[in-house]
C-alpha positions in Angstrom: 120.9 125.8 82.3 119.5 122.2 83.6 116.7 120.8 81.1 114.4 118.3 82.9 113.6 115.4 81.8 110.4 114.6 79.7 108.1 111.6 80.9 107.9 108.9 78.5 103.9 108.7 78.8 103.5 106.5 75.7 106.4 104.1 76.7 105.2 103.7 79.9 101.1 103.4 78.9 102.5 100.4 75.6 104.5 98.2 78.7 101.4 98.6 81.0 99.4 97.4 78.2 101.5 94.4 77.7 100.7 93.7 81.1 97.5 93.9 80.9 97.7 91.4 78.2 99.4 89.2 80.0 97.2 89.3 83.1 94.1 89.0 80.0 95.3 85.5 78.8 95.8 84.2 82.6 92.4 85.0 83.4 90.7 83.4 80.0 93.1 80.3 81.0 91.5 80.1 84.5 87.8 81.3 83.4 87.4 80.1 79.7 86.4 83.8 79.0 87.6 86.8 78.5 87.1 90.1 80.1 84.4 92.4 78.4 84.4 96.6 78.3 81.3 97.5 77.2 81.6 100.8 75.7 78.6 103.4 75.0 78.3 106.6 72.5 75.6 109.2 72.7 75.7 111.6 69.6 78.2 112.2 67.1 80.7 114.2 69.2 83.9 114.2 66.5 86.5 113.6 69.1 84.6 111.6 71.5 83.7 108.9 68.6 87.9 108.8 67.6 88.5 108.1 71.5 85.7 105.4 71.3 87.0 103.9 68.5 90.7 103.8 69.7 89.3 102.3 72.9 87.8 99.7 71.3 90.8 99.0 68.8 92.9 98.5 72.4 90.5 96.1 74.2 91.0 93.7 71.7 94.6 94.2 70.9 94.7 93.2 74.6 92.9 90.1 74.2 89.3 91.0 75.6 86.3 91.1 74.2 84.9 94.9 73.1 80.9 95.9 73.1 80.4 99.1 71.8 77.0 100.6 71.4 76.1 104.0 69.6 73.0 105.4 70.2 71.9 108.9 68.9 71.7 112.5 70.9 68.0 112.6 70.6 68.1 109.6 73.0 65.8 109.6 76.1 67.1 109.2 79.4 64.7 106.0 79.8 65.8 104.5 77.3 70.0 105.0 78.0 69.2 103.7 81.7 67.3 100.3 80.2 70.4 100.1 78.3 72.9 100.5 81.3 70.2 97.7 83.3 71.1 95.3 80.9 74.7 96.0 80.2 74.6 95.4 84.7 72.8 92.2 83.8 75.2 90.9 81.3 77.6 88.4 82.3 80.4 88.6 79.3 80.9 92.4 80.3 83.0 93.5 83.4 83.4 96.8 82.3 81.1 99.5 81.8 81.9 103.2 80.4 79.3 106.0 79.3 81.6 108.3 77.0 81.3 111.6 78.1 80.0 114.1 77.6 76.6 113.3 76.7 73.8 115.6 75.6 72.4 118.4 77.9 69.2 116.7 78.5 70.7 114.2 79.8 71.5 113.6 83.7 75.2 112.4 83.7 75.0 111.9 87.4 71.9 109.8 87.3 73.9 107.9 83.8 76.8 107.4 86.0 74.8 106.3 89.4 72.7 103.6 87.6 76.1 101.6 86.4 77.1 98.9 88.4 79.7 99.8 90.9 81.4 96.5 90.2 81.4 97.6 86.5 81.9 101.3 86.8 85.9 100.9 85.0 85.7 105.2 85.3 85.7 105.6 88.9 82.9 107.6 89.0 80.5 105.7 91.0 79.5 107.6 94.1 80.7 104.3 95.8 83.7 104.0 94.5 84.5 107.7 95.3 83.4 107.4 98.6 85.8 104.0 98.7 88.4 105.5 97.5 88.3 108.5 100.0 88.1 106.3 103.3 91.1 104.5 101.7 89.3 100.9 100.8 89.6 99.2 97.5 88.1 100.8 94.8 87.9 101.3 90.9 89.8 104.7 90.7 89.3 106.9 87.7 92.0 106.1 84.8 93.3 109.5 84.6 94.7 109.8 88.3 95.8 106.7 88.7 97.7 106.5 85.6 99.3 110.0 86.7 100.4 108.3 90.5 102.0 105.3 88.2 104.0 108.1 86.4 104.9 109.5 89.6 105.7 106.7 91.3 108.0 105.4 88.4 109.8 108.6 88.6 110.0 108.8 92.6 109.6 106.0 94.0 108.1 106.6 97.2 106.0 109.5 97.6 105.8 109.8 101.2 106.6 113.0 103.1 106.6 115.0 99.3 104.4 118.1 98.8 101.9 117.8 96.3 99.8 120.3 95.1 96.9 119.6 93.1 95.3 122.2 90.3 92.0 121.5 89.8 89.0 120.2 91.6 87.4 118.3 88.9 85.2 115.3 90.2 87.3 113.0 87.6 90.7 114.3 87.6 91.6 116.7 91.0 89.6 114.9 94.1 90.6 111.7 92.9 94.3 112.7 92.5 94.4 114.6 96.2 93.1 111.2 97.4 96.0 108.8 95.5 98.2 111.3 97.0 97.3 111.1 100.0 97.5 107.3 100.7 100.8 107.6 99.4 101.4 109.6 102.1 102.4 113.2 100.7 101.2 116.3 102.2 98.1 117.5 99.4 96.4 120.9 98.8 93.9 120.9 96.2 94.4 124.6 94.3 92.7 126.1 91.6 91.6 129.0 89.1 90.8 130.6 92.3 93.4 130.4 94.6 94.6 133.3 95.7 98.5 133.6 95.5 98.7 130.5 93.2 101.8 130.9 91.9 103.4 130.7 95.3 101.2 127.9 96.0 102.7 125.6 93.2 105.9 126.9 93.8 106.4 124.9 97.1 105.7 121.6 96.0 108.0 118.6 95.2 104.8 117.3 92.9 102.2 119.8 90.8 99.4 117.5 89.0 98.2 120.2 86.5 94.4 119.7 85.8 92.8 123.2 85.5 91.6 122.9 81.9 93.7 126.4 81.5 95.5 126.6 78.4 99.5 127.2 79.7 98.2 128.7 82.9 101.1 127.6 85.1 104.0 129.4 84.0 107.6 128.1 84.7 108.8 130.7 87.1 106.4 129.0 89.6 107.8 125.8 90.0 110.1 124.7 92.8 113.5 123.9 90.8 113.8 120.3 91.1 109.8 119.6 91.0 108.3 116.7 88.9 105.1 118.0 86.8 102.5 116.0 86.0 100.3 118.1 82.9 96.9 116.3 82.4 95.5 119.9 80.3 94.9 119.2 76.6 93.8 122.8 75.5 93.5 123.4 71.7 94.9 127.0 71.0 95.7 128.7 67.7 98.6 128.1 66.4 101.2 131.3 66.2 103.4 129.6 63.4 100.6 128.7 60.9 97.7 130.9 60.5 94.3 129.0 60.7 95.8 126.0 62.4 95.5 124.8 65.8 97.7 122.9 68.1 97.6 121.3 71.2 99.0 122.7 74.8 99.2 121.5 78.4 97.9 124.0 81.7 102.0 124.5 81.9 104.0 126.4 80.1 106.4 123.7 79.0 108.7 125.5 77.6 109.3 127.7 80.6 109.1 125.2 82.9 111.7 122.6 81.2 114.8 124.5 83.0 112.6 124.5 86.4 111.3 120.4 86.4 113.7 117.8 87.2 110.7 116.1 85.1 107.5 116.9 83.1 104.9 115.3 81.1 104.8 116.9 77.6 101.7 117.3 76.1 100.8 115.4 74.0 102.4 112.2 74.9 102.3 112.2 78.4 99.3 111.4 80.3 97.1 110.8 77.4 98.5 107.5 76.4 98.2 106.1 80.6 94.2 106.8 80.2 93.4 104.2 77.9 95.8 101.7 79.4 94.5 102.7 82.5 90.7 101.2 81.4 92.3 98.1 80.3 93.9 97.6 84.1 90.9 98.7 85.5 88.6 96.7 83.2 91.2 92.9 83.9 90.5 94.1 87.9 87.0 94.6 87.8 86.9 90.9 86.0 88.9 89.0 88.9 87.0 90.8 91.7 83.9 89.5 89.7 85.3 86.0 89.1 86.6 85.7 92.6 90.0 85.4 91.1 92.9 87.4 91.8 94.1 90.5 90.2 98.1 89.8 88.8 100.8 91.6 90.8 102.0 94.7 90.2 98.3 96.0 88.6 
């Protein structure tokens, strides 16, 4: 039986970072600044305030300067807006990022549409969206571009491949259909509700697995010889120790290792390129704003 290969997401997420780095210290050398993420936390979501903190703990290991502001759940939506107007306003910050998600009484699509495109380092902008779908430059969410630089590193070129998408999300499956396409491949966007899905995934070359199903896509439905990008982190009890939890994919891994010719695991995979992914995003967002080039290769 052929094992496939597991994707190295951290390795490949620590030598984009060093980039990034690098690309940070040209710019302060040319500009006499550097770049600014401006970061902000609404409520006391446990695992949103660790990925805050480990964002902020990046930014500066990469040389740039980090702005984080916490603000409680009780906030009113006036008051997050005036916040976002000045972080707009704010010449040390290129980068802007509302941690999601916030509070129900809060309008995320009405947080996300008053950040500057220019500054919106998630991708979520309606402009940027719309930019990215008609195929001009664009700040692209993290999460789907650091899953084409995985694919790309694996495949090389990605034109004339099958790719099918799971998932629809506006962050993760749109996004990712669109990368594919200007690479070229031949994209359907499936999901929970797809009828015949397992024969759906089971033609593709390339299965970008973002359903939010815990182990959904069982191993038996991929092509042999596919690469399988999992973006899923589901927490599920854990069989081996009662009371405890662990953390699985939307694939089956171990089903699907004898399938793949490669896989992300989960973790480890396309967690890691998210981060790293901001920092690229936030170093291009500072040269467009500077009117200085972006380095090669970002």
């Amino acid at each position: 039986m052929t094992i496939g290969k597991l994707i190295d997401g951290k390795a490949f997420a620590a030598g984009l970072r060093e980039q990034v780095a690098e690309g940070v210290a040209a710019f302060a050398a040319r500009t006499g600044r550097a770049p600014g993420l401006a970061v902000v936390l609404v409520g006391e979501d446990p695992a949103s305030a660790v990925y805050v903190r480990n964002k902020g703990k990046m930014t500066v290991a990469a040389g740039m300067e980090s702005f984080e502001f916490r603000r409680p759940a009780s906030i009113g939506a006036d008051e997050l807006l005036e916040l976002i107007e000045e972080l707009n306003g704010d010449p040390r910050v290129d980068g802007i990022l509302v941690q999601l998600p916030l509070p129900k009484h809060l309008d995320e699509q009405a947080v996300i549409a008053a950040i500057d495109p220019a500054k919106d380092v998630d991708g979520f902008h309606v402009i940027n969206s719309g930019r990215l779908a008609v195929g001009l430059p664009a700040l692209v969410p993290c999460t789907p571009l650091g899953c084409l630089m995985l694919l790309k590193d694996e495949l090389g070129d990605l034109a004339g491949l099958e790719a099918v998408v799971v998932g629809r999300s506006n962050i993760v499956g749109k996004p990712m259909a669109q990368l594919l396409l200007a690479e070229s491949c031949t994209v359907t966007i499936a999901h929970s509700r797809t009828k015949d899905l397992a024969s759906v995934v089971h033609r593709a070359d390339i299965v970008v697995a973002a359903v939010g199903r815990p182990e959904m896509i069982k191993g038996e439905w991929i092509k042999p010889g596919a690469v399988v990008i999992d973006v899923g982190i589901n927490r599920v009890p854990d069989p081996e120790e009662e009371g405890k939890s662990k953390i699985v994919g939307d694939v089956a891994t171990a089903e699907a290792i004898s399938h793949v010719s490669a896989i992300t695991p989960v973790p480890g995979g396309v967690g890691p390129m998210t981060i790293a992914v901001l920092l690229r995003n936030t170093l291009v967002a500072a040269c467009a704003r500077a009117g200085v080039e972006a380095p090669e290769g970002l």
